[in-house]
C-alpha positions, 0 to 999 in steps of 0.5 A: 377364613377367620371371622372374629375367631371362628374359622369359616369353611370356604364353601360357605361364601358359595352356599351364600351365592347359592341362597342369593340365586335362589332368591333372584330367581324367583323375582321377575328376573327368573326368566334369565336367571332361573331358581338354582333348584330347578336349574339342578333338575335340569341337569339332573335330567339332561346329563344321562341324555344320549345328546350330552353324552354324544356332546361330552364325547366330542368336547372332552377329545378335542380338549384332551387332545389340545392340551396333550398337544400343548403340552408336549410343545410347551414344556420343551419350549419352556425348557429350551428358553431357560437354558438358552438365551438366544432361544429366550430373546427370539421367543419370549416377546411371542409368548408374552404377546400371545399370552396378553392378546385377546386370542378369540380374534385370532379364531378366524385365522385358524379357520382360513388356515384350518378350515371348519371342523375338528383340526381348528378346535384342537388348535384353538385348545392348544392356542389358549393353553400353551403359552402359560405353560411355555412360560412356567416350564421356563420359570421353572428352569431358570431357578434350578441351581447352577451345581445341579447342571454341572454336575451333569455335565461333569458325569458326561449327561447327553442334553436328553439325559439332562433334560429328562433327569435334571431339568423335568423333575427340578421345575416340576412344580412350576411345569405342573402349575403351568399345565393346571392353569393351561387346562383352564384357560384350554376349557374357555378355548374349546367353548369358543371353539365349538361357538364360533367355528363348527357348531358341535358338542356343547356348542351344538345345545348351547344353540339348541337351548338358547334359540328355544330360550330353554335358560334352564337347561341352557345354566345347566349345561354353564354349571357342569362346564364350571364343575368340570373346569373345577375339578380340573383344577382341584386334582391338579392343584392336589397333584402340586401339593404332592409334589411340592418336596421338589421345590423344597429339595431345590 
């Protein structure tokens, strides 16, 4: 970022924020929105607990698992929607529909299907992530140039020879920018998850915090969730830039 000639880090606006938290919190609205440093405290001290620990565990397998699950149905969807129209008119205005709806409504179908517990959550996961990245395997497929595809055929490729050596590798970028905005969008589902069908891992303390209205632990426990969804998306975001020849090499 330039501001009249001098280059600005782009941390600097989240330093500002950070100052102007700092502020806030020390006004009457501190009792919402408690000083930044006394929320790092917190975290600080709560994370090494066994209760984060324990709640970490539970969080982070039924995220992984949601989205392995997501994206082991997504990109093949995304790839069979590229090559066959027929697939692609039947399933695209399910994907777009999904993609657009407010899916926290549909939380309280997976329950009834479902029932309470560990299933529902993973398929919550997998609800929020696996349309965006249906959509960008199939984006991906449809820009792959026609003479890579007759060229399989041409040396007699099987369908899953194709797939996995033409189709996977050539919309890789489009696949990997896919999976990174559905681990995203998979961080909100696993919270809403674990809010409003069974009470368990984060959602456990967030009720423990604010039932005692404990809002310094209760921000904590907001910025590593920020922090990790962050992180998410900076190592997958690197892992594009290092594939970035084959979009290039197309």
């Amino acid at each position: 970022m330039l501001i009249k000639g001098y280059r600005i880090p782009l941390f600097t606006s989240l330093i500002l924020w950070a100052i102007l938290w700092e502020i806030v919190g020390h006004t009457g609205l501190g009792l919402i929105l408690p000083p930044l440093t006394k929320i790092f405290t917190r975290m600080v001290e709560i994370v090494p607990t066994k209760s984060f620990l324990d709640a970490l565990y539970i969080t982070g397998k039924s995220f992984f698992l949601g989205n392995l699950i997501a994206i082991a149905i997504g990109i093949p969807m995304g790839v069979l929607m590229g090559r066959v129209k027929t697939a692609d008119a039947l399933i695209l205005p399910w994907v777009n529909l999904f993609l657009s709806a407010p899916l926290s409504a549909l939380v309280p179908v997976i329950m009834v299907l479902a029932g309470i517990g560990e299933v529902t959550i993973v398929l919550t996961v997998v609800l929020f992530a696996i349309w965006i990245i249906v959509l960008n395997a199939r984006a991906g497929v449809l820009n792959i140039p026609p003479s890579l595809v007759e060229m399989s055929r041409s040396f007699g490729a099987t369908r899953y020879q194709s797939f996995v050596n033409i189709y996977v590798w050539a919309a890789l970028p489009e696949i990997l920018a896919g999976i990174r905005l559905g681990m995203i969008r998979a961080v909100k589902g696993v919270v809403i998850g674990q809010l409003l069908i069974s009470v368990v891992g984060f959602g456990t303390l967030f009720e423990l915090y604010a039932a005692h209205f404990l809002m310094e632990h209760f921000w904590a426990l907001i910025l590593v969730i920020f922090a990790f969804a962050f992180s998410i998306n900076e190592a997958l975001a690197w892992t594009e830039r290092r594939f970035k020849y084959f979009a290039s090499s197309r």
